[in-house]
Every structure is written in C-alpha cells, then in structure tokens.
C-alpha positions as CSV (number, residue, x, y, z in Angstrom):
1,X,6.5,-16.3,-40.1
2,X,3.9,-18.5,-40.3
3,X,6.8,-21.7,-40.1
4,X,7.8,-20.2,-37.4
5,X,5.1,-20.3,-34.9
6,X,4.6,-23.8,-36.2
7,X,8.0,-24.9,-34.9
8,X,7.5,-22.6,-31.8
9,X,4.2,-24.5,-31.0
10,X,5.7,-28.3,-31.9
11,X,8.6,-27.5,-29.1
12,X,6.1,-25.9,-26.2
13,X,3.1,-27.8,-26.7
14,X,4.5,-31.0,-24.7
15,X,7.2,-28.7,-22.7
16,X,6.7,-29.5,-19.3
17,X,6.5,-25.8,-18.3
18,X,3.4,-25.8,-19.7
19,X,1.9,-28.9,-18.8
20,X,2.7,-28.8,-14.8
21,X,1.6,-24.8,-15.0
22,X,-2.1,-26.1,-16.4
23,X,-2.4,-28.2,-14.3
24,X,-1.3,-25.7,-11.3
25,X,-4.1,-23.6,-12.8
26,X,-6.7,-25.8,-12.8
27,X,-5.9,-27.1,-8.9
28,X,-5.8,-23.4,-7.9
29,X,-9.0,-22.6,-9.2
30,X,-10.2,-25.9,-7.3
31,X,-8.4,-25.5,-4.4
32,X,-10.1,-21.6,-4.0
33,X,-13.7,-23.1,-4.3
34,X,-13.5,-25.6,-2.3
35,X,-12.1,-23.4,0.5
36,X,-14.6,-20.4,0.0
37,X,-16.9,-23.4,-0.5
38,X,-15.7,-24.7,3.7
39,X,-16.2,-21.4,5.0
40,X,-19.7,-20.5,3.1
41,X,-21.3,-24.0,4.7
42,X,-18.8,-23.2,8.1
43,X,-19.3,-19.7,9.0
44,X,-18.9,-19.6,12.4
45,X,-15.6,-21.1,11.7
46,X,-14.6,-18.0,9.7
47,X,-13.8,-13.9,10.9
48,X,-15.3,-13.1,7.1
49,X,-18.3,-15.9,6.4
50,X,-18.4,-16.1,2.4
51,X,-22.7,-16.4,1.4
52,X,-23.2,-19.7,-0.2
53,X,-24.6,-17.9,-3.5
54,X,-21.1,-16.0,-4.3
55,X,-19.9,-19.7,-5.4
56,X,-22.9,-20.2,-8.2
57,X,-22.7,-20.1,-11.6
58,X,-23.4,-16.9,-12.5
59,X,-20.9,-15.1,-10.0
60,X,-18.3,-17.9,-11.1
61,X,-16.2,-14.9,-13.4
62,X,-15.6,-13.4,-10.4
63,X,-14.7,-16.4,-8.6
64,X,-12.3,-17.3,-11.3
65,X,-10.8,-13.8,-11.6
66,X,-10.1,-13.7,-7.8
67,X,-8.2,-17.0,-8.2
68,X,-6.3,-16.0,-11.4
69,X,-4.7,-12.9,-9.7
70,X,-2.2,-12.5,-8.5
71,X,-1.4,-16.3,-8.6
72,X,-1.9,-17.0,-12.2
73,X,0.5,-13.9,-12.9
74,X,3.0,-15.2,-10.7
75,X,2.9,-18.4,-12.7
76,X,2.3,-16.5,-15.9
77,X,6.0,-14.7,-15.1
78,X,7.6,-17.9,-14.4
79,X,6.6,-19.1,-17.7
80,X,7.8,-16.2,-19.7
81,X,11.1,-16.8,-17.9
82,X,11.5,-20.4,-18.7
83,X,10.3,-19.4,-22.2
84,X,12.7,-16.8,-23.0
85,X,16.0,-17.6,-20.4
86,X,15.7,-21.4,-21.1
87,X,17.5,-20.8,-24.9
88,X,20.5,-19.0,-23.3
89,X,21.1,-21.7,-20.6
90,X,20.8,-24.7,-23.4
91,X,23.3,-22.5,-26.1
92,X,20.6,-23.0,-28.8
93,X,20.3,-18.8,-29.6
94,X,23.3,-19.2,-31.5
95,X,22.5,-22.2,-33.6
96,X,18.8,-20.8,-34.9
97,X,20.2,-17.6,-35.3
98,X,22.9,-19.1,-37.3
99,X,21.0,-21.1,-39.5
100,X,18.0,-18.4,-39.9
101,X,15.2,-17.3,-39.4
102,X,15.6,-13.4,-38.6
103,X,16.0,-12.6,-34.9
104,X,13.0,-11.1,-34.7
105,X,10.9,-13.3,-37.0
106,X,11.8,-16.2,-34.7
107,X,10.8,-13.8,-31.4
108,X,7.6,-12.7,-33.0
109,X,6.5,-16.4,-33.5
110,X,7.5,-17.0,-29.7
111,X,5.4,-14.4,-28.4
112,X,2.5,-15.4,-30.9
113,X,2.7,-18.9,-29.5
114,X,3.4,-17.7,-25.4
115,X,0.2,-15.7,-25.8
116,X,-1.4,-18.5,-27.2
117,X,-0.6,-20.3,-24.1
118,X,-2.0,-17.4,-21.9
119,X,-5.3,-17.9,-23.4
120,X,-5.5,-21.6,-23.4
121,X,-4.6,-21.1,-19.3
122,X,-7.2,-18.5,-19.4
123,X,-9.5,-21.0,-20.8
124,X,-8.6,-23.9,-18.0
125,X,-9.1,-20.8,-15.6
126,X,-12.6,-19.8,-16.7
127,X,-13.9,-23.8,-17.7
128,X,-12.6,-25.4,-14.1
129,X,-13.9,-22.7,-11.8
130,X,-17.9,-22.9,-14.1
131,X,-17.5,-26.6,-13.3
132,X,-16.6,-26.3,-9.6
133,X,-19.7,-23.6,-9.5
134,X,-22.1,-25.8,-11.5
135,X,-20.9,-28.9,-8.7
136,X,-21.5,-26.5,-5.7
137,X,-24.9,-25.3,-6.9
138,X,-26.5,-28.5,-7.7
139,X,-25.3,-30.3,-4.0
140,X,-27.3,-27.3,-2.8
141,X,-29.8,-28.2,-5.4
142,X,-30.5,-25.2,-6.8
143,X,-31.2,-24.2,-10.4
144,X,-28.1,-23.2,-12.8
145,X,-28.3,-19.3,-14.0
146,X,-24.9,-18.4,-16.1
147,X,-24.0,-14.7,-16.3
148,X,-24.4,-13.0,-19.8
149,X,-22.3,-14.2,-22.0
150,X,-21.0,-10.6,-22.5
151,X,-19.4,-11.2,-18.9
152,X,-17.8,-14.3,-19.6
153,X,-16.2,-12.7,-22.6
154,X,-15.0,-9.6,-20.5
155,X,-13.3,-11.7,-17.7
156,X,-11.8,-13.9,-20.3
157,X,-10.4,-11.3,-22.0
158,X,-9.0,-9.4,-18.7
159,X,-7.7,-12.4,-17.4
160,X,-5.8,-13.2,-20.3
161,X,-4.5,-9.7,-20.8
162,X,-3.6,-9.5,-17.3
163,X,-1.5,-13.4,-18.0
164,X,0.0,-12.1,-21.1
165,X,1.1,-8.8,-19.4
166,X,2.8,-10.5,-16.5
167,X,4.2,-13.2,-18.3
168,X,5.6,-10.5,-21.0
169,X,7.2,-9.3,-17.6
170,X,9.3,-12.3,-17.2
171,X,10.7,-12.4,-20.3
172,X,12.0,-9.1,-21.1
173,X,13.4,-10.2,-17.7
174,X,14.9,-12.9,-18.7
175,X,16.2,-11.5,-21.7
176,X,17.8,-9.1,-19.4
177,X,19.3,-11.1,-17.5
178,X,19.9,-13.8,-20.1
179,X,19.0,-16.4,-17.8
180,X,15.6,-18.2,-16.4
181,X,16.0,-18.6,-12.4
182,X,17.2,-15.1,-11.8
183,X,14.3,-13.8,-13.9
184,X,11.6,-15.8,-12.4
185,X,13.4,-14.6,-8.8
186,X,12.9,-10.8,-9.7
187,X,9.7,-11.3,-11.2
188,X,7.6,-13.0,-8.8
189,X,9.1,-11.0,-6.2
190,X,8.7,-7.2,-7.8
191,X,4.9,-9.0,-8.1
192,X,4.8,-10.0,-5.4
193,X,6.4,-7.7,-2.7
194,X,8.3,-4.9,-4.6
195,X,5.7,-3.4,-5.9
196,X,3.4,-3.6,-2.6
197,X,5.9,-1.9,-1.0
198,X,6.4,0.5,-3.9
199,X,3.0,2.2,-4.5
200,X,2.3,2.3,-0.4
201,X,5.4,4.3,0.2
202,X,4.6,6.5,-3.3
203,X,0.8,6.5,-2.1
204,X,2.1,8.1,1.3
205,X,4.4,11.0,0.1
206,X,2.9,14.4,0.5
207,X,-0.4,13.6,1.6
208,X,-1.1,11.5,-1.5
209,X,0.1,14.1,-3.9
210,X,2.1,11.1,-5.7
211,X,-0.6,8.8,-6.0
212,X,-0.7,8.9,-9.5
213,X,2.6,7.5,-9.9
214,X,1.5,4.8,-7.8
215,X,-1.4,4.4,-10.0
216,X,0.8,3.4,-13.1
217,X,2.0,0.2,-11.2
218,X,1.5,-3.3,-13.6
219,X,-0.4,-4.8,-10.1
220,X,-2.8,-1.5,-9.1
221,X,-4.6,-1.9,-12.8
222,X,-4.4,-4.9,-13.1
223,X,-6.3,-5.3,-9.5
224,X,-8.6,-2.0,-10.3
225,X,-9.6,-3.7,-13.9
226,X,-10.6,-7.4,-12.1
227,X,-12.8,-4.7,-9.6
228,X,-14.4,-3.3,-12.3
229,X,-15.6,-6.5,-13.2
230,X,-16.8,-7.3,-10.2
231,X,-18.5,-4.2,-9.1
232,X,-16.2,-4.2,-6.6
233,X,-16.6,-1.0,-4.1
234,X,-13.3,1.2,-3.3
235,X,-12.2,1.2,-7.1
236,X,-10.1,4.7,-7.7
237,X,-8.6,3.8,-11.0
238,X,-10.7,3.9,-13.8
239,X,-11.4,1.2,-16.0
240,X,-10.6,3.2,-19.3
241,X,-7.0,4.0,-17.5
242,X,-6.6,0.2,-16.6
243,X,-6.9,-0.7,-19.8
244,X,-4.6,1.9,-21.2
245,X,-1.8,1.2,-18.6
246,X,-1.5,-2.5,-18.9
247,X,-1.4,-2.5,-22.7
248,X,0.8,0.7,-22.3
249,X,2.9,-2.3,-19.6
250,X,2.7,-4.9,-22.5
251,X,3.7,-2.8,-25.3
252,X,6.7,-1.7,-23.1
253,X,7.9,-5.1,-22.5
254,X,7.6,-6.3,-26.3
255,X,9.9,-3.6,-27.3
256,X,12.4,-3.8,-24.8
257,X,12.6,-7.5,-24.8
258,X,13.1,-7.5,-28.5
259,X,15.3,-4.4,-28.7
260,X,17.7,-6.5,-26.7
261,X,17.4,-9.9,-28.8
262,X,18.1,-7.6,-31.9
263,X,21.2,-5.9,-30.8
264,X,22.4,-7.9,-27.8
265,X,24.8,-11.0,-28.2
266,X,23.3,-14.0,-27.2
267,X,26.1,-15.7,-24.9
C-alpha cells in the first residue's frame, strides 16, 4: 500500500492538472479580494458596497471560503475526472492491473494521494487569501488581528472536505463513464446548474413539504456548512446534518467508484 501511494504521488506531483489548478486557486482567491477590495474603497460604484473591514485578517476564513465555493469544487470535479478517466483514455488500466498491484490497492493509494492534493489546494486557498488580507490591512494601515486559530482549523477542514467531496464526485463519474471530458461535462454542470434547478423545483412541491429531499443535495450542505462558519443569517440546515450529508456524499462516491473498478472491465 504504502508503494503505492509512493508511485501515485511521483506520477501527480508534476502532472499538469495539478499544477495549472494551483495556480487557478491561488488567482481566484486573488482575483475575489481585489474585486471586493474595488468595491469596499468604490462604493458608490456598487448596488451592494462591501465594508472595508470584511477584507482583514481576521474575517479572511470567510473570505477564503466564499472564494473556494463553488469554484474550487468545480475545479476540484475536474480534477477527479482527469484523475480517474485519464487511465482509460491512455490504455494504462490494463497494464497495472496486469502486472499487480490489486485493483483496489492501487485505487486506495489514488484516492490517498487525490485527497492529499485537496488539502494542499486547501492550503494555497487559506495561505493566499491571509496574504491578500494582511496586504489590504496594512495599505489601510491598520493593526493585524488573526481569527482564533480554532477558526482557521475549522474552515480548513470544511474547505477541504467540501474539495475532497466534489472532486470524489468526478471520479466515480469518470469511472462511470470511463472517460475524463464527459465526466468533467456532467460534473460541473450537475454543480453547477442541475442541481440549482433540482432542489428549487423539490423546494416548491406541496408548499415545501419536500424540502427535506432538497436538503440532502451535495451543494445545499456544503453552502449551509460554509454559513455556519460565517455566522451567516438565513441558515436552515444544521451544521450537525451538513456534516453528516457530505461525508454520507463522500462515502457514497468511494464505494461506487470502486465497486465499479473491482468488477467492471477496464476498456
């Protein structure tokens, strides 16, 4: 097992997936200061003026968490796609299958080493948008106050549960489908749209009576569990259920996706 992750990591860690999507992060993250940034120091110039001290350090978890969803998911999906629908399109299943390990001791060490990834994004996520706060606050020249570091280690750990989940979503697509660009397709549009339209049409039948259905949706906890975190007002899903459904999401995903890799042929 341990041999495997090893190999997994020495074939992702330069994969340009990866690279371009850190990067992607990291510009994201920039690019969502800087324009709350324009319209805090421009508010006439805006229909919803953004106060200057929502962009200092210590509300800079929230910042970040705003910027990592749903964007970072979408990318998250794309990269489970690539990850898992590449190995069909190149023919190389059949070869490391072959020549051993297991089927699922080489998928465990995959998903060991994509999580991995999720948290180093989460990482690039969380240290470019306390830099881009700590450059904001001393232009302004005021003094530098961090949130607690139980904070930091609560939107860390959502935001890379809410990656991990998503990009879990792409590959049991793209196992699926046994293919990358029709997975990363369906995936970033179910996020995107699919499931938008989804929960308001479930949320509307019979008064409401079917909202809980709509409150099992990947998107709706994942959303409710970044409003927890940010004191957000309006919240109707609880955190506790959040939590519940997107691991409930993950755990989903991990079997299906590997189900199929076990029993499935690989052409």
């Amino acid at each position: 097992m341990i041999a495997t992750i090893k190999a997994e990591w020495r074939k992702n860690r330069f994969r340009p997936a990866f690279l371009i999507s850190s990067g992607l992060v990291a510009a994201v993250v920039v690019l969502v200061f800087m324009t709350n940034w324009y319209q805090a120091t421009h508010p006439g110039q805006s229909d919803r003026p953004i106060p200057l001290a929502m962009l200092f350090p210590d509300q800079f978890v929230n910042d970040v968490m705003g910027a990592g969803f749903p964007l970072g998911a979408a990318m998250a999906i794309v990269l489970g796609a690539i990850v898992a629908g590449s190995e069909y399109s190149w023919g190389t299943l059949k070869t490391l299958f072959t020549q051993g390990p297991g089927r699922l001791t080489t998928w465990s060490g995959r998903i060991v080493v994509f999580t991995a990834w999720m948290a180093i994004l989460s990482a690039i996520l969380f240290a470019v948008g306390a830099a881009c706060s700590v450059l904001i606050v001393t232009v302004n020249n005021h003094a530098i106050v961090w949130p607690a570091v139980a904070d930091i280690a609560k939107g860390f750990g959502a935001m890379w549960l809410i990656l991990t989940v998503n990009g879990m979503l792409g590959i049991a697509i793209a196992v699926l489908v046994r293919q990358s660009a029709a997975a990363i397709g369906i995936g970033v549009v179910y996020l995107l749209s699919i499931e938008i339209i989804a929960v308001r049409f479930i949320d509307g039948l019979n008064n409401g009576s079917y909202k809980w259905i709509g409150n099992l949706f990947l998107g709706q906890n994942a959303t409710a569990l970044i409003g927890h975190l940010s004191n957000a007002k309006g919240v109707t899903i609880s955190a506790e259920q959040s939590l519940i459904v997107l691991f409930a999401w993950l755990a989903a995903m991990l079997v299906i996706a590997a189900g199929l890799q076990r029993v499935r042929d690989v052409t």
